[in-house]
C-alpha positions in Angstrom: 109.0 85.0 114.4 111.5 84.5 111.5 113.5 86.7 111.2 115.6 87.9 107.4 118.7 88.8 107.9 119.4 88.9 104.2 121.5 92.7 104.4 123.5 91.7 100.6 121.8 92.9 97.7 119.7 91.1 95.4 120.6 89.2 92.6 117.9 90.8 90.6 114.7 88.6 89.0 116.6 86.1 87.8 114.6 83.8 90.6 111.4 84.9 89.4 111.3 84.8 85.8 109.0 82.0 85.2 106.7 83.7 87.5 107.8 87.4 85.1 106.8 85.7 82.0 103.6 84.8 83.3 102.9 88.1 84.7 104.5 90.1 81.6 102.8 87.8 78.7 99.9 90.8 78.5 102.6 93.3 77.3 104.7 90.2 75.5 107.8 91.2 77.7 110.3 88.4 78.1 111.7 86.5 81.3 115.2 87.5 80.2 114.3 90.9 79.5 113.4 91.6 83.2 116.7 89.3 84.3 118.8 91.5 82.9 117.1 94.8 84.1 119.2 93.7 87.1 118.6 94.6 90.9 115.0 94.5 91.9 113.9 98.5 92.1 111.6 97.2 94.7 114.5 96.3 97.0 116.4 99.3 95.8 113.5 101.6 97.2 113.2 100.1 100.4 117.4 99.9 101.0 118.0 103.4 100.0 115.0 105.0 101.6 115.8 103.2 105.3 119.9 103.7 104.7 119.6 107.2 103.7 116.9 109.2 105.4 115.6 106.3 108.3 113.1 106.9 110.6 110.4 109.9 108.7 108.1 111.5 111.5 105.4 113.4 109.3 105.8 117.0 109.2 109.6 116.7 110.4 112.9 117.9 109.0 113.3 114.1 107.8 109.8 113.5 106.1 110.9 116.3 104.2 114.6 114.5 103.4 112.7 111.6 102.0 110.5 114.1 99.7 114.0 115.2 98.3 115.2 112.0 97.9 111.8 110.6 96.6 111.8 113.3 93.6 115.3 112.6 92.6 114.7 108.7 93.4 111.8 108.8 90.6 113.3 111.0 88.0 116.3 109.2 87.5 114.0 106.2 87.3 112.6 107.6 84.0 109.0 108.6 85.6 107.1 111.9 83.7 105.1 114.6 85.4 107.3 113.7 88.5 106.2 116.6 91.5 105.6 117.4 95.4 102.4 118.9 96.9 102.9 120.2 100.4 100.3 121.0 102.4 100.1 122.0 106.5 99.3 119.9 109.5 99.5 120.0 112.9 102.5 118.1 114.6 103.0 116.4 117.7 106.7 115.8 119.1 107.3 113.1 121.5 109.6 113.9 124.5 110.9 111.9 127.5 108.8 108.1 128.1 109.1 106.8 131.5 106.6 104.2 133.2 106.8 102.5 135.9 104.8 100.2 138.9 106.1 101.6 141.9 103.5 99.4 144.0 102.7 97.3 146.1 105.9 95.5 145.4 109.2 96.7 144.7 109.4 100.0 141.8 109.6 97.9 138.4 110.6 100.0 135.4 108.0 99.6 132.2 109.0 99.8 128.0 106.7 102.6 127.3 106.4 104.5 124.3 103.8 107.4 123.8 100.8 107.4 121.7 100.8 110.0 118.8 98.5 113.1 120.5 99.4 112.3 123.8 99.0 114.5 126.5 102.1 115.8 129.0 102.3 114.5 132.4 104.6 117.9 133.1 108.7 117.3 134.0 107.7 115.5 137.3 105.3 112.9 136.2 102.2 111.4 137.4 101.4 108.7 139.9 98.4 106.8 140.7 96.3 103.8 141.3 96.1 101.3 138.0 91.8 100.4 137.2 92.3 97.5 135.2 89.8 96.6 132.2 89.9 93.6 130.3 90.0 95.2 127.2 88.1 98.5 125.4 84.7 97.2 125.8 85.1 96.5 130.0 86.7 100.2 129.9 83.6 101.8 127.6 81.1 100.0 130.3 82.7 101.0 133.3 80.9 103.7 135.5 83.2 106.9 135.9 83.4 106.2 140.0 85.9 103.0 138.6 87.9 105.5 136.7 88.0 108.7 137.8 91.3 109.9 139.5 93.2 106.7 138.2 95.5 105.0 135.6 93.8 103.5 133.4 95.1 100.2 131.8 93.4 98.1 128.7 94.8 94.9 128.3 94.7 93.9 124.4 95.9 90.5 124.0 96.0 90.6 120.1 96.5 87.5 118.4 98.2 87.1 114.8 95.8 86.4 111.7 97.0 86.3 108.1 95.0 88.8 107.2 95.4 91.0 110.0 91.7 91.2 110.8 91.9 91.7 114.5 94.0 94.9 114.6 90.3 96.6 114.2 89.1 95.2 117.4 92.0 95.2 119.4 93.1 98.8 118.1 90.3 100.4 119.4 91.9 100.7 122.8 94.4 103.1 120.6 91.9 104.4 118.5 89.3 105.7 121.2 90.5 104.2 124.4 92.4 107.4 125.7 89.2 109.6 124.6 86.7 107.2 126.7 88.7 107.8 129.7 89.5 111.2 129.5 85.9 111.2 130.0 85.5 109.6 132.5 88.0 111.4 134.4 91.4 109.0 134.3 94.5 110.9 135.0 96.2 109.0 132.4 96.2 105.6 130.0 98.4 103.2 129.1 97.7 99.7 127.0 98.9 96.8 126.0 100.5 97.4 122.8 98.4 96.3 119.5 100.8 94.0 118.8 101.2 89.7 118.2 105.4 89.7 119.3 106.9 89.1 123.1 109.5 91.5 122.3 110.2 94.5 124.7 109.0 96.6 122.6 106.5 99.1 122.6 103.8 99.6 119.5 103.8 103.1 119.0 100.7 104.6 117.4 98.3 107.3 116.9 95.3 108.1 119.1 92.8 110.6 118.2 91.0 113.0 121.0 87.4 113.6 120.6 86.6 117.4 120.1 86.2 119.0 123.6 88.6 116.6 125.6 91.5 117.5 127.0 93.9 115.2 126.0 95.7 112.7 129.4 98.9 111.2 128.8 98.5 108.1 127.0 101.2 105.1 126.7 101.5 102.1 125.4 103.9 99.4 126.9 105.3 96.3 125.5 103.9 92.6 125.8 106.1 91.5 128.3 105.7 94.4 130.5 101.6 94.0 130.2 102.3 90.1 131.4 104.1 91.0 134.4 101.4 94.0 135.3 98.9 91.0 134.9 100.9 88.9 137.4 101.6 91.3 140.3 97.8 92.8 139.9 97.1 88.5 140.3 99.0 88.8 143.5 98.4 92.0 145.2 95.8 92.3 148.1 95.8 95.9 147.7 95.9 98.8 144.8 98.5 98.5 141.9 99.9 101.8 141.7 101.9 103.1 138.2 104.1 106.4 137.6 104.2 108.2 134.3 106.5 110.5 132.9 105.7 111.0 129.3 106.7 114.4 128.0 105.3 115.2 124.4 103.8 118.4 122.8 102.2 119.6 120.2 104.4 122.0 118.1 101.8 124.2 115.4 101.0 123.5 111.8 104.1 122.3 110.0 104.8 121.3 106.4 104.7 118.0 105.2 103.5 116.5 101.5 102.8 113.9 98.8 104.9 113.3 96.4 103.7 112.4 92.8 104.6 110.7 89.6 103.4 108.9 86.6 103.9 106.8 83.6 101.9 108.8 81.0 99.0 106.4 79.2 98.8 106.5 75.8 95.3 107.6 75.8 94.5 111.0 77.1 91.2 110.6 77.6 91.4 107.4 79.4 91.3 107.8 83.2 93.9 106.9 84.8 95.2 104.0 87.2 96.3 105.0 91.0 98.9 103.5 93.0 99.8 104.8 96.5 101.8 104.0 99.7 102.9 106.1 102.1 106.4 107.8 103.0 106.5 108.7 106.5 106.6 106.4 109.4 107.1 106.0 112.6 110.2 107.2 114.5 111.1 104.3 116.6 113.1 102.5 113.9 113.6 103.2 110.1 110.5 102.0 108.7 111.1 98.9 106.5 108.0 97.7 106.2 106.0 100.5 107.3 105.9 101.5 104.5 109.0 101.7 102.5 108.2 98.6 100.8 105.2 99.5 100.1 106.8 102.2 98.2 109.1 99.9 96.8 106.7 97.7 95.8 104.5 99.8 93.8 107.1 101.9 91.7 109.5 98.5 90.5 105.6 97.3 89.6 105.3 100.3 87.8 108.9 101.0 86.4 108.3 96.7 84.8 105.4 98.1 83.7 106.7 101.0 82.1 109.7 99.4 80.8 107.4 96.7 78.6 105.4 99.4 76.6 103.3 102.1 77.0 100.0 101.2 78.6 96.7 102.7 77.3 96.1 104.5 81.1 98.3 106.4 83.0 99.9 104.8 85.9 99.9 107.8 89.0 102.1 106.9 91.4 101.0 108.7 95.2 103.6 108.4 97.8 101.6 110.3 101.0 103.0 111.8 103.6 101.9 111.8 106.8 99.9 108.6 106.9 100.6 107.8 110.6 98.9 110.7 112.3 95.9 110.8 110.7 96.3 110.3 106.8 96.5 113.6 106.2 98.4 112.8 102.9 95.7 110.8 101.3 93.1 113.8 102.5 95.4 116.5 101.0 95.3 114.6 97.7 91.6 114.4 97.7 90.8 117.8 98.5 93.3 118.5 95.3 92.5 115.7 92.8 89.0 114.2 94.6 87.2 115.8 91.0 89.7 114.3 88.8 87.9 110.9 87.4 90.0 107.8 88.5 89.9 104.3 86.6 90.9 102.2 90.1 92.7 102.5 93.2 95.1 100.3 95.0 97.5 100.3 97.9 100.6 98.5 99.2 101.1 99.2 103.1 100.9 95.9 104.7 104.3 94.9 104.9 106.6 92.9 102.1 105.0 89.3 102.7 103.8 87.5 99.4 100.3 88.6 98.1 98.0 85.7 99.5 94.2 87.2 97.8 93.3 88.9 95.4 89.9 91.1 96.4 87.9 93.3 94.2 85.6 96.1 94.2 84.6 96.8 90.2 81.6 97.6 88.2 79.7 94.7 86.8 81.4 96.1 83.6 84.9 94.7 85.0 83.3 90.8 85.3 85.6 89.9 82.7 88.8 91.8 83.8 88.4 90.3 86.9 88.6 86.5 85.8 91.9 88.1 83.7 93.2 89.4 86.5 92.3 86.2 88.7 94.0 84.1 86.2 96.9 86.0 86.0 98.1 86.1 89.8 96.9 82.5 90.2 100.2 80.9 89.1 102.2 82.6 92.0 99.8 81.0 94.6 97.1 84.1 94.7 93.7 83.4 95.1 90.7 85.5 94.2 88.8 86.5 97.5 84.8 86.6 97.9 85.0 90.3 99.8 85.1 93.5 98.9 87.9 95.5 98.4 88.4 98.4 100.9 92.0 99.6 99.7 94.1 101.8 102.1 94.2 104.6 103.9 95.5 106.7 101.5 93.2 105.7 98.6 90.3 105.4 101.1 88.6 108.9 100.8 88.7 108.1 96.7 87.2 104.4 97.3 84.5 106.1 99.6 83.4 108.4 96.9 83.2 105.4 94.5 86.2 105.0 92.5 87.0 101.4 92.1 89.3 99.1 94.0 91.5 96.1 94.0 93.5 94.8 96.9 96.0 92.6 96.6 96.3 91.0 100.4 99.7 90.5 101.9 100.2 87.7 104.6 100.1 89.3 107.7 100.6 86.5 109.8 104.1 88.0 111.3 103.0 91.9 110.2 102.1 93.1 113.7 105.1 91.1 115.4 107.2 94.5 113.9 104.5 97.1 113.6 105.3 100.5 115.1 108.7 99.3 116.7 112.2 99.7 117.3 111.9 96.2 115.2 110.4 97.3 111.7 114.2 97.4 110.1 115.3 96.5 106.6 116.8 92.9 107.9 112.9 91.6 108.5 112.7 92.1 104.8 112.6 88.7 102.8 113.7 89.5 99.0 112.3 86.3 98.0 108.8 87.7 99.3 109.7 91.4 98.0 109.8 90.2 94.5 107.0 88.1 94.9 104.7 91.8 95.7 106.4 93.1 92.6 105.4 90.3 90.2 101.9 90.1 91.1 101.4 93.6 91.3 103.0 94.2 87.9 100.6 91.6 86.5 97.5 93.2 88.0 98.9 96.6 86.9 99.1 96.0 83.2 95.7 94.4 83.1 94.0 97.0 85.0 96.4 99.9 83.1 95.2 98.3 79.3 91.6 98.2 80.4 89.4 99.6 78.9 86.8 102.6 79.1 83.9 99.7 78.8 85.4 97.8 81.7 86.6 100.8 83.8 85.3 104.3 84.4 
């Protein structure tokens, strides 16, 4: 993996402006206009939000911090209407992570980090025999006389994809895998981590127990750790045996919220244009590019945006909270705002690699605004895909209940080396590929925020 260890400021767009001009020409702004706005917001956002607040657990003390800092982050930026909506959710706290194989060879300490919703093992731990499956499908098959009574271990070996397609297949060992073996009577869980590094580090993650099941303890451990489980199970003639001692809990309904701004269209009536990411993350490591660029990327795209005229749509910028644990962000704006008419929806939370594709989901109306939009993110290397856009989680419950979409794909090729780790840090951002998200997203911005009411709903 490459690694960015770039830690000095940007020196602005300067770099980009041929790419600005091409990008800007819709709202006539200049290449030297945006040089001299100075340091990229985009790397701004992302600097200030991981040096000041860090890691932002949703519904913690520190989610909250970055609210604060969010609202005064986007006022002084110039954005109108600029607000929080809190809402409650249940939170889960992690506690002491321990793992280890304690047989039939010598006691081998594991990198273990608990899945969100994990159950306790209690202050002395858990110990038992390790039923190996091949991956979520092996485990889902298996009769409960292989499981019941046991450790179970899925072993995901994820490999890296640009466009990150195989975190669906591999993640279901997260998703459901802890569920299916609750049910089948496991003691505990642990997996691979859904991840493409060979770092020791853990992926950390939510998992999500079906109604009715008591949730087990449920780890996951790092690549290298999952290898050497492979090798001694290759080599022992009896039972592999693991200990746990993961300590979470769940600690009531908390507070946690979205926080909400805009750049106000100069046509009331026109529907306007959403942009989200999401603010909390993860609280092994700061949370670079899960998501803080993401939020960084979407507000500079806005603020250029904003900056070279009023567009005919407002611009609605959604920074969720609580993403992580079960997008209860993007649900709390839809239960508020779900009514509200929406022109198009789009999300950045896939890291701060250059946009690769350009997908769509429009009416037949938008056939035209397409090609624009296509011809505009062309000269920065973008091609126009041939799927459907799904947007992100945040956005999702809109797209579902038939607001438009357009995704503008990230390369993922390195996403899932960082993912969930002690790894996703500020140095693994490239500014060269930050400005690159801005540029193309400002250029599909304006387009899709001076559409009109024949093109878009």
């Amino acid at each position: 993996m490459t690694q960015h260890r770039t830690l000095a400021r940007p020196a602005g767009l300067a770099a980009a402006s041929l790419a600005a001009t091409s990008a800007f020409a819709f709202q006539q702004a200049s290449a030297s206009d945006l040089a001299q706005q100075g340091d990229d917001p985009a790397w701004e956002i992302t600097e200030g939000l991981t040096t000041e607040i860090g890691p932002r657990p949703a519904g913690s003390d520190r989610e909250a911090a970055a609210r604060k800092w969010a609202l005064k982050t986007l006022t002084q930026m110039g954005f109108a209407n600029v607000r929080e909506e809190p809402y409650q959710m249940p939170v889960w706290q992690r506690g002491e992570e321990k793992a280890w194989l304690t047989g039939p060879f010598l006691p081998q300490p594991l990198a273990i980090t608990a899945l969100g919703n994990s159950g306790s093992t209690g202050p002395k731990g858990i110990e038992g025999e390790v039923a190996y499956f091949d991956g979520f499908d092996a485990l889902a098959a298996a009769p409960d006389s292989a499981v019941e009574g046991k450790i179970v271990f899925i072993d995901n070996q994820m490999e890296p994809t640009q466009d990150g397609s195989g975190y669906g297949l591999y993640g279901r060992g997260r998703f459901v895998g802890p569920t299916v073996a609750a049910k089948k009577g496991a003691i505990g869980i642990v997996i691979r981590s859904i991840g493409t590094d060979n770092h020791r580090n853990p992926h950390a993650g939510v998992t999500n127990f079906a109604e009715g099941v008591t949730p087990i303890p449920a780890g996951a451990i790092s690549n290298p750790d999952a290898d050497q489980l492979v090798r001694q199970r290759s080599r022992a003639t009896g039972p592999l045996r693991m200990k746990l001692l993961l300590t979470p809990k769940m600690i009531g309904e908390q507070t946690s919220g979205n926080v909400i701004a805009e750049v106000p269209g100069s046509d009331p009536a026109a529907s306007p244009v959403i942009i989200a990411c999401h603010l909390d993350s993860w609280d092994l490591a700061t949370g670079a590019i899960d998501d803080a660029a993401g939020c960084g990327i979407i507000t500079a795209a806005a603020k250029h945006v904003m900056t070279a005229g009023q567009p005919r749509r407002t611009i609605r910028l959604l920074w969720a909270g609580a993403e992580e644990v079960g997008v209860f962000g993007g649900q709390a704006y839809f239960d508020a705002h779900g009514k509200e008419k929406h022109a198009v929806a789009l999300e950045s939370d896939f890291g701060a690699d250059r946009v690769w594709r350009v997908d769509f989901k429009l009416p037949e109306s938008a056939a035209d605004l397409r090609k624009r939009i296509g011809a505009a993110v062309a000269p920065f290397g973008v091609v126009t895909g041939h799927g459907e856009a799904h947007g992100g989680a945040d956005v999702g419950a809109l797209i579902q209940a038939g607001v438009p979409a357009v995704d503008l794909q990230q390369d993922g090729t390195r996403y899932f080396d960082l993912h969930h780790t002690p790894d996703d840090t500020l140095d693994k951002i490239d500014p060269a590929q930050l400005r690159h998200n801005v540029v193309v997203w400002a250029a599909t911005l304006s387009l899709l925020a001076n559409s009109s009411d024949g093109e878009l709903p």
